[in-house]
Every structure is written in structure tokens, then in C-alpha cells.
KOLSEPA-527257 format. One record per residue: x, y, z of N, C-alpha, C, O, CB in turn; residue number from 0; residue in one letter. Coordinates in nm, 4 decimals, m for minus. Each point is the difference from the previous one (the first is absolute). Glycine has a CB too. Layout:
<lotors>
((X,Y,Z),(X,Y,Z),(X,Y,Z),(X,Y,Z),(X,Y,Z),NUM,'A')
...
</lotors>
This chain:
<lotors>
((2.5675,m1.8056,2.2102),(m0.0430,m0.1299,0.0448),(0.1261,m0.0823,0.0236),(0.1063,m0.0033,m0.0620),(m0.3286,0.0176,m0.0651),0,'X')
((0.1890,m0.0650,0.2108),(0.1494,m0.1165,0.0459),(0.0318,m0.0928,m0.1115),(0.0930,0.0253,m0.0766),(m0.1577,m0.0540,0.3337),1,'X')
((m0.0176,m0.0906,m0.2710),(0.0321,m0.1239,m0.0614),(m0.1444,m0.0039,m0.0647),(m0.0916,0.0818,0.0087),(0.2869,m0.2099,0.1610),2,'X')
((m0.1855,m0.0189,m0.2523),(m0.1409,m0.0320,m0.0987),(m0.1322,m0.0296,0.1420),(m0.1165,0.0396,0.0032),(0.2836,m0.2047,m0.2777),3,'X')
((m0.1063,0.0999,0.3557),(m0.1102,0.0129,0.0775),(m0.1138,0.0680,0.0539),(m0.1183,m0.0275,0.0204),(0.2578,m0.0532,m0.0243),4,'X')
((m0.0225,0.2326,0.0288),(m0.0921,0.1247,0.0103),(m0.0945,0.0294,m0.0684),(m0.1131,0.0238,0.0425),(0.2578,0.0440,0.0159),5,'X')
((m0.0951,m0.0654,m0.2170),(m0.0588,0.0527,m0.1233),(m0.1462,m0.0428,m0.0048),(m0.1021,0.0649,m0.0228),(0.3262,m0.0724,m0.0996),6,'X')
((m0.2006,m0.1424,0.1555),(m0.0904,m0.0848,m0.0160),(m0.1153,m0.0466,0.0831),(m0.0964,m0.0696,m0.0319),(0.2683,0.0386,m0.0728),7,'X')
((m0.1308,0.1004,0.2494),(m0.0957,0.0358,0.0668),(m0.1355,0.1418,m0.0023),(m0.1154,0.0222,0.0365),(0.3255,m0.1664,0.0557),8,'X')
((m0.0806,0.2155,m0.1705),(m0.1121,0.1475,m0.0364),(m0.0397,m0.0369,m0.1054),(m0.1135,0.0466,m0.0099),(0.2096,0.1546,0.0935),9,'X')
((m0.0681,m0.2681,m0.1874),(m0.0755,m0.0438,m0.1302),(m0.1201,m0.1080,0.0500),(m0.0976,m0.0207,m0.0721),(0.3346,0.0491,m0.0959),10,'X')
((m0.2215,m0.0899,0.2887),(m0.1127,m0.1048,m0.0094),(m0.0888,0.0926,0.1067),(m0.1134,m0.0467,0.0105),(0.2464,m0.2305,m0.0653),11,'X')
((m0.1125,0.3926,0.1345),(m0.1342,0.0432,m0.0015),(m0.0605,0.0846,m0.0062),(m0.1038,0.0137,0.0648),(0.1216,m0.1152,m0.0053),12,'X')
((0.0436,0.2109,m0.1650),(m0.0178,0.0671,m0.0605),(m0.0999,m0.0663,m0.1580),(m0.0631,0.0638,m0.0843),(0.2921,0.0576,0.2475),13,'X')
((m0.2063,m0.2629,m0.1501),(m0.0995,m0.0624,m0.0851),(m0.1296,m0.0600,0.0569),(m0.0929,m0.0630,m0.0504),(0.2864,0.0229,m0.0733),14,'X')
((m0.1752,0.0674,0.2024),(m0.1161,m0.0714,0.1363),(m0.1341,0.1065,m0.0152),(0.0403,0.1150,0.0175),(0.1788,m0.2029,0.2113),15,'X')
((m0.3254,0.0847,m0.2485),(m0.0870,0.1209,m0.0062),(m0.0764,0.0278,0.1389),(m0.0871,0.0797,0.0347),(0.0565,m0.1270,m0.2919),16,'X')
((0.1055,m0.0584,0.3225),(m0.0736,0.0590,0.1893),(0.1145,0.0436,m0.0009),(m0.0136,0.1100,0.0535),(m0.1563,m0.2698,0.1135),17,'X')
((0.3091,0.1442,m0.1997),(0.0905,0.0909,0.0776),(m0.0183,0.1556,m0.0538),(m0.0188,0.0994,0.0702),(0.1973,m0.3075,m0.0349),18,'X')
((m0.1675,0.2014,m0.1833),(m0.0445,0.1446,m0.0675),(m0.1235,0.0880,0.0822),(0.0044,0.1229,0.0040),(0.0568,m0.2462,m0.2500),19,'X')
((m0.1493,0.0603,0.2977),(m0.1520,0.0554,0.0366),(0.0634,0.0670,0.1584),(m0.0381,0.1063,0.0490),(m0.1828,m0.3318,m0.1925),20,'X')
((0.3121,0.1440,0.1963),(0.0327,0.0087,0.1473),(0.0799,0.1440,m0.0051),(m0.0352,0.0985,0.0649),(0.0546,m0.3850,0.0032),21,'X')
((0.1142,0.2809,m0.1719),(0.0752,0.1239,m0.0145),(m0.0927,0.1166,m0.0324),(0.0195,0.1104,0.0507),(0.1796,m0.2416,m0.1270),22,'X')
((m0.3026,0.1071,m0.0101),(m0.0946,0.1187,m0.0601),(m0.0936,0.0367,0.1142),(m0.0738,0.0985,m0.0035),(0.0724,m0.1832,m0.2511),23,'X')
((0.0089,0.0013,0.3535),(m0.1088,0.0433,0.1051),(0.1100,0.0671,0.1015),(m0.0647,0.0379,0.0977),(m0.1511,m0.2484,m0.1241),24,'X')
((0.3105,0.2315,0.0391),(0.0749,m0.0012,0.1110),(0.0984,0.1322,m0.0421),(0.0822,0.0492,0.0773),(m0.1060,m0.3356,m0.0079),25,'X')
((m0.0033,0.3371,m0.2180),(0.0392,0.0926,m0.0607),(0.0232,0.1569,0.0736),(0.0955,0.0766,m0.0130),(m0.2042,m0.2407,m0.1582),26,'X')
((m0.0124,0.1787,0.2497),(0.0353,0.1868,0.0343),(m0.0433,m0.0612,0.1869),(0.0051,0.0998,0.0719),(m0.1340,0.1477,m0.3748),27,'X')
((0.1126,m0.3038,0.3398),(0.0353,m0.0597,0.1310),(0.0004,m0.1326,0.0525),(m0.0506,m0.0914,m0.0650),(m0.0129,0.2723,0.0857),28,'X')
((0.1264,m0.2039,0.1136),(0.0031,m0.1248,0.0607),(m0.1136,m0.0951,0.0150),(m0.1118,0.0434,m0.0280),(0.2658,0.0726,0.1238),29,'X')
((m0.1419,m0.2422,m0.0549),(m0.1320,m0.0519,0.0043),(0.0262,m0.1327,0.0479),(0.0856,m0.0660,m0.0590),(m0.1898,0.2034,m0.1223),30,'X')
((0.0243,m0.2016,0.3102),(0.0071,m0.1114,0.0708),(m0.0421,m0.1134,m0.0665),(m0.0953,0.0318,m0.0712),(0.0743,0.0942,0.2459),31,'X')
((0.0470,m0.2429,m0.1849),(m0.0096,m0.1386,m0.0613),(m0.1770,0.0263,m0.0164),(m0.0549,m0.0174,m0.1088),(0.2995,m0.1643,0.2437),32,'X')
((m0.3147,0.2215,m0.0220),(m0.1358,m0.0393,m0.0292),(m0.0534,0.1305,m0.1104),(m0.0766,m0.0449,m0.0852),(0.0343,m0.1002,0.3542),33,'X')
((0.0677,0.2911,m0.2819),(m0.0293,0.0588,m0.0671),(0.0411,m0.0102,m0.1576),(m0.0650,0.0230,m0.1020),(0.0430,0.0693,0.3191),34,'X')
((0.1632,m0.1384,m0.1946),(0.0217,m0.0804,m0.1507),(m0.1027,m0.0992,m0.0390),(m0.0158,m0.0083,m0.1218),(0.2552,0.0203,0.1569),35,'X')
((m0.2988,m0.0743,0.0237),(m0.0406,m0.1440,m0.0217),(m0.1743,0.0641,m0.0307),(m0.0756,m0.0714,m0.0658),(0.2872,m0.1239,0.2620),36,'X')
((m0.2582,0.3231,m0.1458),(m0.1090,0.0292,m0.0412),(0.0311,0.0650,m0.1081),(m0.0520,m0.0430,m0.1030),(m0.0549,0.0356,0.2927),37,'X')
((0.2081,0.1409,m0.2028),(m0.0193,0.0759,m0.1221),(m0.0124,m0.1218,m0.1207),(m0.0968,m0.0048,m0.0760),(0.2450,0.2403,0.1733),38,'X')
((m0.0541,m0.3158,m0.1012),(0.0698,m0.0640,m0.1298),(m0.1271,m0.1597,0.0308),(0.0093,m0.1122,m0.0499),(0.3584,0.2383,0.0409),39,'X')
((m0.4381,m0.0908,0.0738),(m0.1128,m0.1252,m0.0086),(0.0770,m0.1398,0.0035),(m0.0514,m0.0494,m0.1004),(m0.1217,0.1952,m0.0581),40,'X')
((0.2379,m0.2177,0.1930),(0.1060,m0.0731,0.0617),(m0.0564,m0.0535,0.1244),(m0.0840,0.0623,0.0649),(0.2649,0.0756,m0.1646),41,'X')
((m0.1386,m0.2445,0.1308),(m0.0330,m0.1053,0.1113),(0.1177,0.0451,0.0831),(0.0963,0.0478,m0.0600),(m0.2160,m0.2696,m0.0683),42,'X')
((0.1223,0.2130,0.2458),(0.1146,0.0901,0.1316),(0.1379,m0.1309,m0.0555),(0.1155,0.0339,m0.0261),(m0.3342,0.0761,0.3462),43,'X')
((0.1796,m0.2205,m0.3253),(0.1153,m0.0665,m0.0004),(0.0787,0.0061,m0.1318),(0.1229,0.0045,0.0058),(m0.2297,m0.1400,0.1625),44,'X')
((0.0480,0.1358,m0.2784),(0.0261,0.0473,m0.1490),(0.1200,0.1537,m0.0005),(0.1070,0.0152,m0.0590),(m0.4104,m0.1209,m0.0151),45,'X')
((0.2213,0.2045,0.1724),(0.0297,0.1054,0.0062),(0.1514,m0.0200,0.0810),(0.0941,0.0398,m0.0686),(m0.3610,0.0594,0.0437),46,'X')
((0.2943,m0.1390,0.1219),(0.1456,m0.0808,0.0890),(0.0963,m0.0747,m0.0968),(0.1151,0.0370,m0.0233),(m0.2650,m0.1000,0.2409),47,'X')
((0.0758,m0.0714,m0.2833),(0.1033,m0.0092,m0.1496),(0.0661,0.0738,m0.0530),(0.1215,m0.0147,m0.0137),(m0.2319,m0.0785,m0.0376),48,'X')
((0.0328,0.2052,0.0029),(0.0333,0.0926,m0.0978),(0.0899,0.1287,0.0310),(0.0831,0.0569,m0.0709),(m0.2929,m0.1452,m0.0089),49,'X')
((0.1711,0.1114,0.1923),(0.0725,0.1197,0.1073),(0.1417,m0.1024,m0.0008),(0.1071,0.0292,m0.0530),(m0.3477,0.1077,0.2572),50,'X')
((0.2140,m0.2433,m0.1423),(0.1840,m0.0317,m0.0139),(0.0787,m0.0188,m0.0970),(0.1227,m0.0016,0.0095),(m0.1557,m0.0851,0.1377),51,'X')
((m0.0546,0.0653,m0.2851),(0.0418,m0.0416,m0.0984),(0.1098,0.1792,m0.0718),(0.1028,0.0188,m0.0651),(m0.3684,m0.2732,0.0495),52,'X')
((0.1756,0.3281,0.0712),(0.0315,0.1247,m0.0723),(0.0832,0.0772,0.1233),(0.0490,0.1101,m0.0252),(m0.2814,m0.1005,m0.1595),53,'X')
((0.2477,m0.0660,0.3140),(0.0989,0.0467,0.0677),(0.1262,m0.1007,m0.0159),(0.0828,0.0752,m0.0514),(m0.2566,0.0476,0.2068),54,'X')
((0.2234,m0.2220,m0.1443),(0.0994,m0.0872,m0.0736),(0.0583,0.0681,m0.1021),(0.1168,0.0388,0.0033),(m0.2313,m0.2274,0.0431),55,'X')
((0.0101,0.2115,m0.1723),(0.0270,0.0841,m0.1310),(0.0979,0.1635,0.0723),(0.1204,0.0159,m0.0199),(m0.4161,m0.1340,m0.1436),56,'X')
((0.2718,0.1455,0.1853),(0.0587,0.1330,0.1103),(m0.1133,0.1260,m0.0605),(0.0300,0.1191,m0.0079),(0.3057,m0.1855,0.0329),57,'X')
((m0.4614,0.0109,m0.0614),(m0.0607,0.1248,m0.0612),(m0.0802,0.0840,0.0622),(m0.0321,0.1125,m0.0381),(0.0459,m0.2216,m0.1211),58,'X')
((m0.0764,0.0028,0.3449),(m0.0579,0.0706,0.0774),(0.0971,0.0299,0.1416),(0.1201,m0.0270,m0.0015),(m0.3474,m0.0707,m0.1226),59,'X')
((0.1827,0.1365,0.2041),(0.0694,m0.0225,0.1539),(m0.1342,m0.0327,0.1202),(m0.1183,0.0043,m0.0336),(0.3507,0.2023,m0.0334),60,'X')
((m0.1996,m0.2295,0.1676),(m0.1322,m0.0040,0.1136),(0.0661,0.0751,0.0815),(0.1221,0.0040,0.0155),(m0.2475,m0.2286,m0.0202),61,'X')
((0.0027,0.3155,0.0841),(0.0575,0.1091,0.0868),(m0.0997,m0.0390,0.1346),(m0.0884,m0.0844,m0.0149),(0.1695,0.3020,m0.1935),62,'X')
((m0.0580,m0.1421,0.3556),(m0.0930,m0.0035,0.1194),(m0.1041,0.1246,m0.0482),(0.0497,0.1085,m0.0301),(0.1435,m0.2040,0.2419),63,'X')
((m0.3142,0.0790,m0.2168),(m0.1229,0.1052,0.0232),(0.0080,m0.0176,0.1721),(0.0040,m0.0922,0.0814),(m0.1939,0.0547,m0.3410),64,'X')
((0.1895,0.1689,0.2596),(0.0058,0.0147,0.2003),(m0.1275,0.0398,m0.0093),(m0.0637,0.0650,m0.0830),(0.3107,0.0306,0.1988),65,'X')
((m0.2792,m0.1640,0.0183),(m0.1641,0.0071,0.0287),(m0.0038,0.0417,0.1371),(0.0545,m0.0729,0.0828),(m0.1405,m0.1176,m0.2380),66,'X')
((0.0017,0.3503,0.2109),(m0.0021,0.0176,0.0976),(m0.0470,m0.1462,0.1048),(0.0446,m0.0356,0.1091),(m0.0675,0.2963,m0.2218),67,'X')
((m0.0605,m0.3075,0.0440),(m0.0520,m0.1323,0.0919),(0.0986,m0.0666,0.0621),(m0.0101,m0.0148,0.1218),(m0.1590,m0.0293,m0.2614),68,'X')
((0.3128,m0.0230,0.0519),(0.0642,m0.0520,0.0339),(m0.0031,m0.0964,m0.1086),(0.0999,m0.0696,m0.0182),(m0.1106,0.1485,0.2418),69,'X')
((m0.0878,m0.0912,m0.2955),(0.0115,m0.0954,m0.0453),(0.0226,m0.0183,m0.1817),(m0.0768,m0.0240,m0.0931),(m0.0475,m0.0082,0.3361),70,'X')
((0.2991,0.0628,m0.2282),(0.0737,0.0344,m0.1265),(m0.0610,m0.0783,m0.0741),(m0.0787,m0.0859,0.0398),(0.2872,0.1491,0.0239),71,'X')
((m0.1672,m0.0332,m0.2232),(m0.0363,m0.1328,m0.1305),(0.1230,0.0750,m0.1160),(0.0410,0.1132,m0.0258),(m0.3980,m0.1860,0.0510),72,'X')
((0.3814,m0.0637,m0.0701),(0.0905,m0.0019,m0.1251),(m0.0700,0.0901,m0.1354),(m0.1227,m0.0078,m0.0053),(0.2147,m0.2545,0.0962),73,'X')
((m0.0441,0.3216,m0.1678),(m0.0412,0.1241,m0.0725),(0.1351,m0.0431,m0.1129),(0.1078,m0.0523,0.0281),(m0.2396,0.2733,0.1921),74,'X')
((0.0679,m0.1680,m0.3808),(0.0888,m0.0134,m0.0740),(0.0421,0.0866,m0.1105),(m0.0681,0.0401,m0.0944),(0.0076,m0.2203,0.1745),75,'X')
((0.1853,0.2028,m0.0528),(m0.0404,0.1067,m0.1170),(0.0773,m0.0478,m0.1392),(0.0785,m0.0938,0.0140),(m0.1015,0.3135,0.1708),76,'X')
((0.0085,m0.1663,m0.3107),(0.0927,0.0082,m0.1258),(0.1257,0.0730,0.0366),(0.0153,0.1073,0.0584),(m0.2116,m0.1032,m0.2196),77,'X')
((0.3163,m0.1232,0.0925),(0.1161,0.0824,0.0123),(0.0398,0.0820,m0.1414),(0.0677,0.1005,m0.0212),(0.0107,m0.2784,0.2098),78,'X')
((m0.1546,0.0844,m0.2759),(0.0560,m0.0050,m0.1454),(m0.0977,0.1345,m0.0959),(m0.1219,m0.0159,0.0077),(0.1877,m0.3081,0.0164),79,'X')
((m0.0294,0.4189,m0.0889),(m0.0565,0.0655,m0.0924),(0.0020,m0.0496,m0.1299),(m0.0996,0.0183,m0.0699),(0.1407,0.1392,0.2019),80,'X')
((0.0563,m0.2179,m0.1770),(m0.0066,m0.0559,m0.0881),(0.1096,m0.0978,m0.0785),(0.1168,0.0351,0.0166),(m0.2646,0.1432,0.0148),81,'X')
((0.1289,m0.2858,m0.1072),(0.0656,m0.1059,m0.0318),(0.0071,0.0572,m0.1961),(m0.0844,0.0616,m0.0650),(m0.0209,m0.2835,0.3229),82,'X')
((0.2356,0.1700,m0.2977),(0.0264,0.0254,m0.1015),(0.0915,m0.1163,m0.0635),(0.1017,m0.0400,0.0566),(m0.1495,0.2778,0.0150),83,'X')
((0.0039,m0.2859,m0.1895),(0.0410,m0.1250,m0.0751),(0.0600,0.0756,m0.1531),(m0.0812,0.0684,m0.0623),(m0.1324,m0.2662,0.1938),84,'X')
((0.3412,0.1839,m0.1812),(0.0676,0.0412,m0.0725),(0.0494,m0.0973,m0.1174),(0.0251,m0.1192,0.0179),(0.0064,0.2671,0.1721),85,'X')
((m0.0205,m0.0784,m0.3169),(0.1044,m0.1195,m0.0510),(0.1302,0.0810,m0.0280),(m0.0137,0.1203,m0.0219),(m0.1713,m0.2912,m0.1039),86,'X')
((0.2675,0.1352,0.1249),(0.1472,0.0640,0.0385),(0.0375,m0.0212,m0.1582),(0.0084,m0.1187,m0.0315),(0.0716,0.0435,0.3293),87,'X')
((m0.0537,0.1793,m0.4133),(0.0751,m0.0524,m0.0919),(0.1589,m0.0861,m0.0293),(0.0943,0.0595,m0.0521),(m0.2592,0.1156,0.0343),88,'X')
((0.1706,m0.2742,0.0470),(0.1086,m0.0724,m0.0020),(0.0696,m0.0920,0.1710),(0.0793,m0.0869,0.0363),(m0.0516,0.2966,m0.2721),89,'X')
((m0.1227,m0.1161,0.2861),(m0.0001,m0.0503,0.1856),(m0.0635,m0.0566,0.0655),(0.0148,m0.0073,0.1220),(0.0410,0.1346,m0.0989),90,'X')
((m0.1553,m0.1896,m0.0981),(m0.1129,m0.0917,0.0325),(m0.1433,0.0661,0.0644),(m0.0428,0.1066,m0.0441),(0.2463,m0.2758,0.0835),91,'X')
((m0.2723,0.0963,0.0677),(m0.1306,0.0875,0.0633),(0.0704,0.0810,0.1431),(0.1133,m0.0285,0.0388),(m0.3392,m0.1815,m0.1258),92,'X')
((0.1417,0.3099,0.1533),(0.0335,0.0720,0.0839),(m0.0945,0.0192,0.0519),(m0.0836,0.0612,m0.0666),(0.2359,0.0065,m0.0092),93,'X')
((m0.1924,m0.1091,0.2238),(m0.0976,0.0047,0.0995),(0.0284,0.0879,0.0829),(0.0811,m0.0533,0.0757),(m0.1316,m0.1430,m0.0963),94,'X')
((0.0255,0.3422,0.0660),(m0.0355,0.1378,0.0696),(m0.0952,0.0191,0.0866),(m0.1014,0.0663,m0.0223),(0.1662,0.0031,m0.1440),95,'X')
((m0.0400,m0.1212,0.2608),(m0.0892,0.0561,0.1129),(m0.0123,0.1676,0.1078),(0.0496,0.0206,0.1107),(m0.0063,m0.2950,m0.1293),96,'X')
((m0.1057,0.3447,m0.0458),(m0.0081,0.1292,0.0676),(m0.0773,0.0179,0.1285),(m0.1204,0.0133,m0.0219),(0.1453,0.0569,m0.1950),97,'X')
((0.0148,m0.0651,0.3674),(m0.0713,0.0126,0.0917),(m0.0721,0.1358,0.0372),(0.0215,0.1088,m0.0536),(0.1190,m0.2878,0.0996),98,'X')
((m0.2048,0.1597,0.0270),(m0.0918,0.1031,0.0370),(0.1181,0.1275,0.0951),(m0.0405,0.1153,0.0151),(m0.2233,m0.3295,m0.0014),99,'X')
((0.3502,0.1883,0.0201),(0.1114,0.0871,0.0690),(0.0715,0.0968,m0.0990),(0.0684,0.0985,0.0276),(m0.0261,m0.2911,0.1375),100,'X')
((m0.0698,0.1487,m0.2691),(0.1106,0.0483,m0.1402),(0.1063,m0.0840,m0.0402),(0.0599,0.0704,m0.0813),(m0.0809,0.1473,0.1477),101,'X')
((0.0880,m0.3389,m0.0578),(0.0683,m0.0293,0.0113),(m0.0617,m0.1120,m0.1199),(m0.1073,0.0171,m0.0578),(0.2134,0.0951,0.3041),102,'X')
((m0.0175,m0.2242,m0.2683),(0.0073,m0.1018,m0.0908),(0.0972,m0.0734,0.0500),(0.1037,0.0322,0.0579),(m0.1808,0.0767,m0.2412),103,'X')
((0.0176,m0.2447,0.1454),(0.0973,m0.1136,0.0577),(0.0612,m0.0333,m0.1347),(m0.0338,0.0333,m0.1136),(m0.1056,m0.1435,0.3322),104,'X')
((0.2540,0.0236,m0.1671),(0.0800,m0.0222,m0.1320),(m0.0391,m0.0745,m0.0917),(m0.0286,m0.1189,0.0136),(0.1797,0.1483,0.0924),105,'X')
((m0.1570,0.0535,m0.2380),(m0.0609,m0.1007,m0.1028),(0.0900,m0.0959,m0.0217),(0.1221,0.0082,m0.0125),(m0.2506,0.1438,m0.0992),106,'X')
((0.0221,m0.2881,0.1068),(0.0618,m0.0980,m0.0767),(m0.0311,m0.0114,m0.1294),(m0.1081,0.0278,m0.0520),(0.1222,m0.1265,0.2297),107,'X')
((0.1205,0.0412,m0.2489),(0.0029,m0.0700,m0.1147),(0.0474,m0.1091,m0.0447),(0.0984,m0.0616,0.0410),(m0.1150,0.2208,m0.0547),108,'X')
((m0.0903,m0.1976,m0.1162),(0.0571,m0.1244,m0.0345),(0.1338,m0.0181,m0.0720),(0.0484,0.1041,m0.0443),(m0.2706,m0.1440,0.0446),109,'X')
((0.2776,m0.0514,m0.0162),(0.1708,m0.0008,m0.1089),(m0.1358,0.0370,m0.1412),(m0.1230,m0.0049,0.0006),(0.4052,m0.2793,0.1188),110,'X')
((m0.1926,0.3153,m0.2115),(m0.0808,0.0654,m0.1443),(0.0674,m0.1996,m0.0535),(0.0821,m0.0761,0.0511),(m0.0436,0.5027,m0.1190),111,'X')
((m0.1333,m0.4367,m0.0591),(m0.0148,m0.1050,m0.0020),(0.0888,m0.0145,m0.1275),(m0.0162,0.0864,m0.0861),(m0.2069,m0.1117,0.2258),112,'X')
((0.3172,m0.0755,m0.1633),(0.0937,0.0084,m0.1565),(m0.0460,m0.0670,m0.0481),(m0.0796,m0.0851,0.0397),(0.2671,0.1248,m0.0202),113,'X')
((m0.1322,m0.0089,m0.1611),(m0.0851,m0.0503,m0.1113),(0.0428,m0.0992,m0.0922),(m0.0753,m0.0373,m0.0899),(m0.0017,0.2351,0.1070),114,'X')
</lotors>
């Protein structure tokens, strides 16, 4: 994670229980603002909040669904497999984000706190 800001964006919606419902729906495939907004029983505009809230966070992405019609739509998938909160003996907390690629962004940590 970059700075406290970051942290604090995946901590606030990862505490959010429409954002949790959105990642858990969006888990083993993609899914357009309106199919989110039915699985997770959500109002379409609720569902747009929350989609940006958790793309900001860096936990989703939006992709093109190509439509023979022509008539593309935004599609979303999970980037994140999983988030990990640590306490560091003597190094303070440690926030781990593991993406769905294999990879992990850089944990942040807090300074360890003196006594």
C-alpha cells in the first residue's frame, strides 16, 4: 500500500457490507452494474456508489463486455483474493494485499508504537 490513505480506503470498504456482498458476488465471474445491483439486491445507484467506492480502493477493475449487437457495457471484475491485517512484533500493524494475479502490493506499516 502506498500511504495511510490507501490503507484507509480498503479498510473503509472492506467494512462496507454492500461492498463485501459486491466482491462476494463478483467472486468466480464478471458482472455489469445492473447484475450486481440484482444479485446483491441493491438499488442501481447504491450499486455505482459502491462499485466506485471499491474501485478507488484498487479492489475491483471495470472491463468492455463486447456485444455482438454493438452495444458494449461496463463489466467488473475482482482484482483482490485476499486482504491481510497483521500485528508486527515490535513493527507495528501490516496491511497485505494479495491480488488475484499472484502478486501482492506493498504492505504497509504502521511505526510500532514506544512506550
Amino acid at each position: 500500500m502506498e500511504d495511510d490513505s490507501d490503507v484507509q480506503r480498503v479498510l473503509d470498504a472492506l467494512n462496507d457490507s454492500d461492498c463485501r456482498a459486491i466482491l462476494e458476488a463478483i467472486d468466480e465471474e464478471s458482472l455489469s452494474a445492473k447484475e450486481i445491483s440484482e444479485r446483491c439486491e441493491l438499488p442501481l445507484s447504491t450499486s455505482y456508489r459502491k462499485i466506485d467506492v471499491l474501485e478507488t480502493a484498487g479492489l475491483i477493475s471495470e472491463k468492455t463486455r463486447l456485444s455482438p449487437s454493438g452495444n458494449h457495457a461496463s463489466e467488473y471484475e475482482r482484482l483482490v483474493e485476499d486482504v491481510v491485517m497483521s500485528v508486527e512484533d515490535g513493527d507495528g500493524l501490516k496491511l497485505t494485499v494479495s491480488l488475484r494475479d499472484g502478486q501482492d502490493r506493498s504492505p504497509f506499516q504502521t511505526p510500532p508504537r514506544t512506550r
